[in-house]
C-alpha positions as CSV (number, residue, x, y, z in Angstrom):
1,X,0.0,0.0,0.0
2,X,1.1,3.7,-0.8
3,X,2.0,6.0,1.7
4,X,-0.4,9.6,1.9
5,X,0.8,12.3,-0.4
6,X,3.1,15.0,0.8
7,X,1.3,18.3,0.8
8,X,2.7,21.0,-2.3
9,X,5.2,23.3,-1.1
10,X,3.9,27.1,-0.6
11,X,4.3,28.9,-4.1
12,X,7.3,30.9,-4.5
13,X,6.6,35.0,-4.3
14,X,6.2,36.3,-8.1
15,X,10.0,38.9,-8.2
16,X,7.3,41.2,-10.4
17,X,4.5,41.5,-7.8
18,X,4.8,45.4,-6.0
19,X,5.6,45.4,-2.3
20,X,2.4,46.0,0.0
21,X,1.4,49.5,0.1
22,X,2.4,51.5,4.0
23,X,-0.9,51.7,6.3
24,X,-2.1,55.1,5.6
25,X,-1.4,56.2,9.6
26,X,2.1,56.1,8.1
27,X,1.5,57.9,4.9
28,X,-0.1,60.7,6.1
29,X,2.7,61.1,9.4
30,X,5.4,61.2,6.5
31,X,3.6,63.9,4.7
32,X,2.9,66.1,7.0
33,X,6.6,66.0,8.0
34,X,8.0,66.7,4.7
35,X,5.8,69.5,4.5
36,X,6.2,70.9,7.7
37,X,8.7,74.3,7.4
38,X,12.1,74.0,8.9
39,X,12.5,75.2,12.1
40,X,15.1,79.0,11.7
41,X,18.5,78.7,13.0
42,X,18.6,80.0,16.6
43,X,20.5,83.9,16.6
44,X,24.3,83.8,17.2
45,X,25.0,85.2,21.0
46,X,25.7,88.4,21.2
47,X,29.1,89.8,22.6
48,X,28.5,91.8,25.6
49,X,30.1,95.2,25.8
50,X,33.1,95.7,28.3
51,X,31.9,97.4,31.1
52,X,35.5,98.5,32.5
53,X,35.9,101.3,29.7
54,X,34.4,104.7,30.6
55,X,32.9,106.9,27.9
56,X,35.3,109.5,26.6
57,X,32.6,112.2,28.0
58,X,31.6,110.7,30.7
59,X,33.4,112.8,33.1
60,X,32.2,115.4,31.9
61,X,28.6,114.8,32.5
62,X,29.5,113.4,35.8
63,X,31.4,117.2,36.7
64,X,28.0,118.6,35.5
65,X,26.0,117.1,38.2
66,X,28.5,117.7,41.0
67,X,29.7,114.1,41.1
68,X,33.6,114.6,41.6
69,X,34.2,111.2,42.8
70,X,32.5,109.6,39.8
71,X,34.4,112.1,37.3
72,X,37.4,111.5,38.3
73,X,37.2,107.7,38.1
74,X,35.9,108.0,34.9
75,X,39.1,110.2,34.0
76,X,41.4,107.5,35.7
77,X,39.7,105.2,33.2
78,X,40.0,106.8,30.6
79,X,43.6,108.3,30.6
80,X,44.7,111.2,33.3
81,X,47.2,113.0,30.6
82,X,44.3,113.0,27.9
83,X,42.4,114.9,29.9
84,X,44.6,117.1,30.9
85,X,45.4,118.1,27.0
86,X,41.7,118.7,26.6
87,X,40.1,120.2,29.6
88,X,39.0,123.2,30.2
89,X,40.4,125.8,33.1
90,X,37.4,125.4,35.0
91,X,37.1,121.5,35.0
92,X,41.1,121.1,35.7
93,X,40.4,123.7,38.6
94,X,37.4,120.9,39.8
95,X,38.8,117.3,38.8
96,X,41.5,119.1,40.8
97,X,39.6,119.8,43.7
98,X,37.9,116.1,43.4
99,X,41.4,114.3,43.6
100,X,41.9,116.4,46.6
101,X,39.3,115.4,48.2
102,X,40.1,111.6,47.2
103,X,43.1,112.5,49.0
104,X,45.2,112.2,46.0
105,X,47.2,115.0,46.0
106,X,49.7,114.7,43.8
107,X,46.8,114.1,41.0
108,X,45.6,117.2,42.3
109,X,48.8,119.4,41.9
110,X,48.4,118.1,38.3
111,X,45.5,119.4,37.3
112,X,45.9,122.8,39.7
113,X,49.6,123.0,38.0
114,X,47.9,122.3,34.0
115,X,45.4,125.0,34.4
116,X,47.3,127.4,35.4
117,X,50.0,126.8,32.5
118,X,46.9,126.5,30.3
119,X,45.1,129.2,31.2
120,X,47.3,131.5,32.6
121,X,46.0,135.1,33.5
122,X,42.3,132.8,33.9
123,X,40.3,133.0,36.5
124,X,40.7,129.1,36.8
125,X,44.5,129.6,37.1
126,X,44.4,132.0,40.1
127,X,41.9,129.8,41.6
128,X,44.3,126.8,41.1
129,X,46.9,128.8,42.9
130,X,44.4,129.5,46.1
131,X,44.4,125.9,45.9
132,X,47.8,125.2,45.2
133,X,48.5,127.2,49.1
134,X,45.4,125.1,50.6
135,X,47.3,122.0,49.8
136,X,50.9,123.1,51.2
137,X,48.6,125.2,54.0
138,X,46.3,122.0,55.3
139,X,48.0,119.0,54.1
140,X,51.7,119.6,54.5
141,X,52.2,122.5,57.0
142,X,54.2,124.0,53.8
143,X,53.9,127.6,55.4
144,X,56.1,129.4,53.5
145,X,55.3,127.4,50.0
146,X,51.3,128.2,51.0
147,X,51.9,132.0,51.8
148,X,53.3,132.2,48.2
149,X,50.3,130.3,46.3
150,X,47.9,132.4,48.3
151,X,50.1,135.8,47.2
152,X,49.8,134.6,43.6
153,X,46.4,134.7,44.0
154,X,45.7,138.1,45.7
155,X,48.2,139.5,43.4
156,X,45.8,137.9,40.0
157,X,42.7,138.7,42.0
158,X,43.0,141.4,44.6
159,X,38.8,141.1,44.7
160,X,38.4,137.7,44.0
161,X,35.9,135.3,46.0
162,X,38.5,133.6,47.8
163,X,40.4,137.0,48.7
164,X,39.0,137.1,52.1
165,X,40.7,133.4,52.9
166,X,43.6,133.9,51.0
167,X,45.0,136.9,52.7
168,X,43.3,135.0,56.1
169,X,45.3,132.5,55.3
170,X,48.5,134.2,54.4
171,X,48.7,136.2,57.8
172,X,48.3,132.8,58.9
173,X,51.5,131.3,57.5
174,X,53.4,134.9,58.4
175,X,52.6,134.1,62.2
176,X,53.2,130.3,62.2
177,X,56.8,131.3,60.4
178,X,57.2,134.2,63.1
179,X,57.8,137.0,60.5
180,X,56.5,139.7,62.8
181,X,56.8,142.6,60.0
182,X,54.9,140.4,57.8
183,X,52.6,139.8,59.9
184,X,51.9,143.4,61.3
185,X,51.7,144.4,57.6
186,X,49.0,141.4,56.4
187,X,46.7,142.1,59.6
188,X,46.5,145.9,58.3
189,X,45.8,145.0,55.0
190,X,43.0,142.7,56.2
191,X,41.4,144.7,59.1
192,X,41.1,147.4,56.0
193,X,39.3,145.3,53.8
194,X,37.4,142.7,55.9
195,X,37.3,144.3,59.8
196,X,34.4,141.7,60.6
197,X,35.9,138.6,58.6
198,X,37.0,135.3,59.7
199,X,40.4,136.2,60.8
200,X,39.6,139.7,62.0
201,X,40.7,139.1,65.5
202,X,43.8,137.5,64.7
203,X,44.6,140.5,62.4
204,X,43.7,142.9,65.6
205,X,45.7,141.0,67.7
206,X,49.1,140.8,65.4
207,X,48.6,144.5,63.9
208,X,48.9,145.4,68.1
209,X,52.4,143.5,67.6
210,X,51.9,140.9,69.5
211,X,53.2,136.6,68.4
């Protein structure tokens, strides 16, 4: 007796026949992608400006509103001897006055010393010589360097706002040098001009010739 029959092989695919088509879930994902605009390139950072450098004007605008401290940072920043080319008598006179007060004196005398080479026969340069004799006068106990600044100044500006302290001042220095004559003669002077100033009782008191 024969044996069942072995059951026919699966027919082989037909190489011609197209691949089965993508769900159309798929088909309409893929679309909407290709379609779908590209997203735009993010901005390049940008460089932050340094903060150290001051504007060239800066201390200018700082002088204007009575900042001294501010101005004269900003002129430290930015370069002491190009200001001092391009100042003008009045501003060296206060950037003068605010490194005096920063207890920089030395910047000080710079400015004080460049206005009055500047602007000599200004009012800025006799006012930088008043301030010249405050320096030697307060800081340094300079007398006879002070009485000199202060001379320069009465001698520029016999009526000046600062007339009153400078020849003060000056009779000041005379006494704390013990030039007697000098003395007697600067009390006069200033018991002539100002009787009820701020040194009129030392001027009373060394006109009578007494130390």
């Amino acid at each position: 007796m024969r044996g069942p029959r072995a059951a026919a092989p699966p027919p082989a695919p037909d190489p011609e026949s197209s691949p089965p088509a993508d769900p159309p879930a798929l088909l309409a994902s893929a679309s909407a992608a290709a379609l779908a605009p590209a997203a735009p390139p993010s901005p390049p950072a940008r460089a932050e400006a340094p903060s150290s450098a001051a504007p060239a004007g800066g201390w200018r605008a700082h002088l204007a509103a009575g900042k001294l401290a501010e101005a004269l940072a900003d002129v430290e920043l930015l370069g002491i001897d190009v200001v001092l080319e391009r100042a003008a008598g009045a501003e060296l006179v206060e950037l003068g006055s605010a490194a005096r007060l920063a207890r920089k004196p030395d910047v000080a005398a710079r400015f004080y010393q460049t206005a009055r080479a500047r602007f000599a026969g200004s009012d800025a340069a006799a006012v930088a010589a008043y301030h010249l004799g405050r320096m030697a006068f307060d800081g340094r106990g300079a007398w006879a360097e002070a009485e000199r600044w202060f001379a320069v100044y009465l001698a520029e500006r016999p009526r000046g706002a600062l007339a009153p302290e400078a020849l003060g001042r000056s009779l000041e220095c005379a006494r704390n040098l013990k030039l007697h004559a000098r003395a007697r003669e600067l009390a006069a002077r200033y018991l002539a001009a100002y009787p009820n100033g701020a040194h009129a009782g030392l001027a009373a008191t060394l006109a009578g010739g007494a130390d």
